[in-house]
Backbone as a ProteinNet text record, in pm:
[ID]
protein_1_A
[PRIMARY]
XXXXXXXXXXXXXXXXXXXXXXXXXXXXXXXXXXXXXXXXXXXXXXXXXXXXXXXXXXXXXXXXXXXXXXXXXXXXXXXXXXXXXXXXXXXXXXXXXXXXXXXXXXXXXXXXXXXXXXXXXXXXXXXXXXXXXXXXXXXXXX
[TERTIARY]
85.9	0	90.5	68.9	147	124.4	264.6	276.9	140.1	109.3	-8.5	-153.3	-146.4	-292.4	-262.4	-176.3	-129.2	-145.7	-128.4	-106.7	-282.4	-359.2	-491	-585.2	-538.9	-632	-588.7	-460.4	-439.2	-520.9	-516.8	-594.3	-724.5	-790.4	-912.1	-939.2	-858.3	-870.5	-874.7	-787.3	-767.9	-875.1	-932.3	-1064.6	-1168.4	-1211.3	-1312	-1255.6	-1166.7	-1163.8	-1206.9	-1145	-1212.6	-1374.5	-1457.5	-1574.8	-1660.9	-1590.7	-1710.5	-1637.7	-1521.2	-1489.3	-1486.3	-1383.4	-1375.6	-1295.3	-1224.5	-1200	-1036.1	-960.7	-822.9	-790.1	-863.4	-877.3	-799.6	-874.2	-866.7	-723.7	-735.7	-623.2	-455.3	-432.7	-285.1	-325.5	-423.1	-434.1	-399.5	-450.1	-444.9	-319.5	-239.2	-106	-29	-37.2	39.3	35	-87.9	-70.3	-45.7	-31.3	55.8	202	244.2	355	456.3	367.5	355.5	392.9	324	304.6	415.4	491.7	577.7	693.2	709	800.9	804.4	692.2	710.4	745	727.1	721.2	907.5	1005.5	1129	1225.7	1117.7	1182.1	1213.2	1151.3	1173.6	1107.5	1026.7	917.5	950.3	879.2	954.8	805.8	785.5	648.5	515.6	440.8	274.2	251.4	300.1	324.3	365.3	482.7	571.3	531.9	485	380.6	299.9	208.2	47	113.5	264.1	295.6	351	407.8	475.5	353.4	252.4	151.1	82.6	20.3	-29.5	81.2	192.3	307.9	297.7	322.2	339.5	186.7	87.7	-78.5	-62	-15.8	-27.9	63.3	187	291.2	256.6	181.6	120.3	36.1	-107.8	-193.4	-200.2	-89.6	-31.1	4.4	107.8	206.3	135.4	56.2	19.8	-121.3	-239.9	-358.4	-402.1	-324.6	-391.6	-365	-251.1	-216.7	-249.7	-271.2	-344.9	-469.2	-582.8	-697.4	-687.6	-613.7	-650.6	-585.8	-511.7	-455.1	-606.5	-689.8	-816.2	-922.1	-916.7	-1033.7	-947.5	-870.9	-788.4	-860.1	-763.5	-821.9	-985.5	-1063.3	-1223.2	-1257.7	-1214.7	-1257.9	-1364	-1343.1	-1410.7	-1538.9	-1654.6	-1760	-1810.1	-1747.3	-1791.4	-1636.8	-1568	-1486.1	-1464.5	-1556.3	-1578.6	-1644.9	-1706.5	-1745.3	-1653.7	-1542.8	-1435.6	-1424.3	-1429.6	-1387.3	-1497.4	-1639.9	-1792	-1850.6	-1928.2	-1997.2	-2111.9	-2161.9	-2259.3	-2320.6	-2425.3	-2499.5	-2557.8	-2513.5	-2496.6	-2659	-2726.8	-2860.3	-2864.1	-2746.6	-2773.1	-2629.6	-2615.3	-2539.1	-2426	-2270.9	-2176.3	-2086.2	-2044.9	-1936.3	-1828.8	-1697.8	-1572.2	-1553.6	-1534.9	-1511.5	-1678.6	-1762.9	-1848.6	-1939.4	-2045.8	-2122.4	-2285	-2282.1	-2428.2	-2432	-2521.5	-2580	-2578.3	-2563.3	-2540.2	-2607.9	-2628.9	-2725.7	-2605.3	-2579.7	-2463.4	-2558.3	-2572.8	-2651.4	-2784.7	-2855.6	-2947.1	-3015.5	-2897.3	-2896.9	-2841	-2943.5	-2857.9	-2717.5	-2640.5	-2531	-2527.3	-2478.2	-2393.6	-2273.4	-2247.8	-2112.1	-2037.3	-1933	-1830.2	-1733.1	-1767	-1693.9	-1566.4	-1458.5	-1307.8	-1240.1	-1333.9	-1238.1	-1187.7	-1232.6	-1145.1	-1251.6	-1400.8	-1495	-1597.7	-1690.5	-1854	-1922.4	-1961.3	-2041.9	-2204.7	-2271.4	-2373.7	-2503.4	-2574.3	-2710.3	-2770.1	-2733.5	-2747.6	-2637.6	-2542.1	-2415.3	-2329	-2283.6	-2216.2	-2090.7	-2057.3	-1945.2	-1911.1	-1726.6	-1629.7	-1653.4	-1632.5	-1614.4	-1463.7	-1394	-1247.5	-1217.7	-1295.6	-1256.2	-1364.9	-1425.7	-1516.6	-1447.3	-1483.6	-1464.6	-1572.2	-1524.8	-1673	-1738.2	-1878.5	-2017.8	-2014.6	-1916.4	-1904.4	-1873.3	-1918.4	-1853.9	-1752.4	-1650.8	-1556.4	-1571.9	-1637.2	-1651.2	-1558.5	-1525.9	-1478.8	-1524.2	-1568.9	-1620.2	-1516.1	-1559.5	-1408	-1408.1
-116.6	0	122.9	240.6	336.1	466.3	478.7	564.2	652	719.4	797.1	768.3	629.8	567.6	546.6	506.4	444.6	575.6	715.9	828.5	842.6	858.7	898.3	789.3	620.9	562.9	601.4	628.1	658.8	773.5	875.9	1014	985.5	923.8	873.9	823.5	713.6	655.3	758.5	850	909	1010.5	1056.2	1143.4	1070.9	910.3	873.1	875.1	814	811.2	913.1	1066.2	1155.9	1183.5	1129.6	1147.6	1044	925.4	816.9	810.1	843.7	804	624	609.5	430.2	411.2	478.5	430.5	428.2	496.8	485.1	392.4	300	162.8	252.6	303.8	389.2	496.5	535.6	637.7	572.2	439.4	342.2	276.5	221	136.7	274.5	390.7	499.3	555.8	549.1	563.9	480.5	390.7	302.2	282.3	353.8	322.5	480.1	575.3	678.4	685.2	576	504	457.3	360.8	316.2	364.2	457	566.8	666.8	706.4	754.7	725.5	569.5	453.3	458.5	404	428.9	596.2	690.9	790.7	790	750.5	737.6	656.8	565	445.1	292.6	341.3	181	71.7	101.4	-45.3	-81.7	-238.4	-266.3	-314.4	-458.5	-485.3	-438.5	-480.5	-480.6	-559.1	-702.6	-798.3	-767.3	-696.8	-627.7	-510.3	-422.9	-299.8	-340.1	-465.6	-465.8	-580.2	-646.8	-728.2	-633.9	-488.3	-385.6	-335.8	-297.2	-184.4	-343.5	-393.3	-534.8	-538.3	-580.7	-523	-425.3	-301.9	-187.3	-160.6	-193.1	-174.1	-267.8	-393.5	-478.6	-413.3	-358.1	-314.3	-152.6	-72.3	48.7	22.1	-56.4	-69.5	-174.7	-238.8	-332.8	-242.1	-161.4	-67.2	69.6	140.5	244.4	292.7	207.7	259.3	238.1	112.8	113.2	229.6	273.1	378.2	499.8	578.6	686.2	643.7	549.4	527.1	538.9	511.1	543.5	660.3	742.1	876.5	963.3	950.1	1068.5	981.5	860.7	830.1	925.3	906.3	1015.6	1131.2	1213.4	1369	1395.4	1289	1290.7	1292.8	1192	1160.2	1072.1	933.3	811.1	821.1	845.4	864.6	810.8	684.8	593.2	604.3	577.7	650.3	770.6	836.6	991.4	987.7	858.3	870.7	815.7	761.3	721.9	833.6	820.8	930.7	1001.4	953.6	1019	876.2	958.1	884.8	784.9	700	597.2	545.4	517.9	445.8	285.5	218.5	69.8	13.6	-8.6	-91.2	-202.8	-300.2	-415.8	-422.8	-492.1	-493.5	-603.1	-580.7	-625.8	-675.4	-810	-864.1	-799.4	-822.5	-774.4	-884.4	-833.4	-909.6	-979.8	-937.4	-953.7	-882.6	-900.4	-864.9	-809.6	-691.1	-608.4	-521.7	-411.3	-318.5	-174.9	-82.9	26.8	176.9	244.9	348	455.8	557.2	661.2	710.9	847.5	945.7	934.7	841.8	810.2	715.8	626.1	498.8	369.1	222.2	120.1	56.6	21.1	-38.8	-118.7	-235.9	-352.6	-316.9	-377.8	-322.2	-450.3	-384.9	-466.9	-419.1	-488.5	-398.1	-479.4	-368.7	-422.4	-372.2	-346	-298.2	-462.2	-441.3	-509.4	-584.7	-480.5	-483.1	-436.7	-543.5	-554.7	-389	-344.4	-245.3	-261.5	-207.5	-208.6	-126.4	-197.3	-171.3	21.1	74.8	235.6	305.3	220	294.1	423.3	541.6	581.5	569.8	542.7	438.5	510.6	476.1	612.8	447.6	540.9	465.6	449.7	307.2	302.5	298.8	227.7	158.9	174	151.9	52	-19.6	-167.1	-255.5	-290.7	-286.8	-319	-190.4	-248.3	-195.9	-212.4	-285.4	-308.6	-189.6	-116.8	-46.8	-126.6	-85.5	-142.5	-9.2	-70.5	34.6	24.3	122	84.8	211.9	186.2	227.2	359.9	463.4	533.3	500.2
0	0	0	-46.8	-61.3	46.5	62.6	232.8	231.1	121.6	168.9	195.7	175.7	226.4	343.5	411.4	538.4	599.3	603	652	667.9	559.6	541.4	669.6	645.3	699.1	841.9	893.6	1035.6	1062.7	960.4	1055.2	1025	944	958.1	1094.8	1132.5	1236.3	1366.8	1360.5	1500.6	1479.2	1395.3	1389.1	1455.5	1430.1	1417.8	1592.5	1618.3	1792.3	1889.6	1824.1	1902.1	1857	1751.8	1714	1799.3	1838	1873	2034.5	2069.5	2193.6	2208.9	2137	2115.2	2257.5	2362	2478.4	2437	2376.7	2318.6	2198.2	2209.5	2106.4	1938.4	1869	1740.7	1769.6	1884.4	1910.1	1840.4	1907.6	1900.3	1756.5	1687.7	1569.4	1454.4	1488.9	1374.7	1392.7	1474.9	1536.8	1429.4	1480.1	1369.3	1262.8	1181.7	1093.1	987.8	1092	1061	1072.9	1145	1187.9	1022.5	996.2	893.9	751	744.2	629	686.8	734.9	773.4	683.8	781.2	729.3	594.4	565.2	379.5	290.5	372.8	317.4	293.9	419.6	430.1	360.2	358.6	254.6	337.7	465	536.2	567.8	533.6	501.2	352.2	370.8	257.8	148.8	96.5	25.5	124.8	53.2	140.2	272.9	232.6	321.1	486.1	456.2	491.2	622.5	538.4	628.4	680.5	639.3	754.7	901	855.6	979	1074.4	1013.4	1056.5	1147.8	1065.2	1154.2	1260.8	1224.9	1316.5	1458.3	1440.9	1540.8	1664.3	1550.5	1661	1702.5	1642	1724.5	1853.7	1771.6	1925.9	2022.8	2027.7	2135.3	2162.4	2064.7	2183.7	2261.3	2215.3	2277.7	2429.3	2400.3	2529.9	2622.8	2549.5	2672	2728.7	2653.8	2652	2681.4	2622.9	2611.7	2736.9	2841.8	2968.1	3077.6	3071.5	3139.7	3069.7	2945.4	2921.9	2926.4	2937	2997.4	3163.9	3185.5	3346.6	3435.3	3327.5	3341.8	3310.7	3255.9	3137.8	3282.3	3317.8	3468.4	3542	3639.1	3731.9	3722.7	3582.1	3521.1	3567.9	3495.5	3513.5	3624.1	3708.6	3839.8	3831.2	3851.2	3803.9	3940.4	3888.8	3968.2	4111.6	4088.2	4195	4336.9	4298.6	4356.5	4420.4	4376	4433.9	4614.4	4625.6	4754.3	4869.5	4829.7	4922	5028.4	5129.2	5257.8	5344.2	5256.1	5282.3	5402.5	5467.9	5543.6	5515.1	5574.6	5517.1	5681.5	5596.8	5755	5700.4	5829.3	5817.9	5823.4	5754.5	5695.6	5808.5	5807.3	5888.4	5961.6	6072.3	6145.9	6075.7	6069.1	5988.6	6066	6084	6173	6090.9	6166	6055.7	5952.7	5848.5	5689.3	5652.7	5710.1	5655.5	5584.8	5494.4	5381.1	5464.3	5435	5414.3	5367.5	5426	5326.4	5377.6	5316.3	5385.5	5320.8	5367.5	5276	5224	5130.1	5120	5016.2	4986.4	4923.7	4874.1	4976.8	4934.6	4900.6	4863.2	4776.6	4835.7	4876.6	4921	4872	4908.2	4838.9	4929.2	4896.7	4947.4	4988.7	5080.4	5152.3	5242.9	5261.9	5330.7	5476.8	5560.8	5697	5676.1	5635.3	5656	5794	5872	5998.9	6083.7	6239.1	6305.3	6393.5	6409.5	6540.8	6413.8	6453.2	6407.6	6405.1	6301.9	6296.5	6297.9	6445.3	6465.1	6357.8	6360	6223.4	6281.6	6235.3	6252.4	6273.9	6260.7	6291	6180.6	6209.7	6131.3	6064.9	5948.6	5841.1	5799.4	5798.4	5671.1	5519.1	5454.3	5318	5274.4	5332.2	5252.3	5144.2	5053.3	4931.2	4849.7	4721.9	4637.8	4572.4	4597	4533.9	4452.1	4302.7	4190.7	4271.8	4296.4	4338.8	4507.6	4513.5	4700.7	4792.7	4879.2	4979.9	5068.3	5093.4	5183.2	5309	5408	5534.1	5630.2	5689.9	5858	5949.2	6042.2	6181.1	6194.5	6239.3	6305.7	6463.8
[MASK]
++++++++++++++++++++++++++++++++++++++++++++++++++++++++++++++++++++++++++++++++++++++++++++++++++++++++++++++++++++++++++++++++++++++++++++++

């Protein structure tokens, strides 16, 4: 294929990523294959064959190395929603031995929860929020 298709289908690609929000996915595949078209523009790729084992390659080794950590650099930036209630108070639904499973109320809303402290949290009790795990509250008593 000739360097300037390889150039076109990459910025195609990285347009359509910021148009649909593919999750970085389009960001590293259109990468490479501006990568690519580069290469050929220089003279270092060699047949057809050649370039799509080239771009196939470096898609697989950005998107390995890279897309997981600028995905979870842009959550950080955002501030991943559920996470936002770590440090907020909660009140205990049912009474929770330590490491055990119930339920706990926080803005309103039941959640399932988890007492990671040391000493059983009594059913009305007031709860810091350590953790979410998944959908789990991880509580402890102060």
């Amino acid at each position: 294929m000739s360097w300037w298709l390889w150039i076109v289908f990459g910025v195609v690609l990285l347009v359509a990523e910021v148009s649909i929000d593919a999750a970085f996915w389009l960001l590293f595949i259109g990468l490479s294959a501006v990568l690519v078209g580069l290469g050929g523009f220089f003279g270092l790729t060699g047949d057809p064959v050649a370039q799509w084992l080239l771009f196939a390659g470096l898609s697989l080794v950005l998107l390995y190395f890279f897309r997981g950590r600028l995905r979870a650099a842009a959550m950080r930036r955002q501030g991943a929603p559920v996470d936002a209630v770590v440090g907020e108070d909660a009140i205990a639904v049912s009474a929770m031995a330590a490491g055990a499973l119930g339920k706990a109320t926080l803005r309103g809303a039941e959640w399932d929860a988890r007492n990671v402290g040391s000493s059983e949290i009594p059913r009305g009790a007031r709860v810091r929020v350590a953790r979410v795990n998944q959908l789990v509250l991880e509580l402890k008593q102060d």
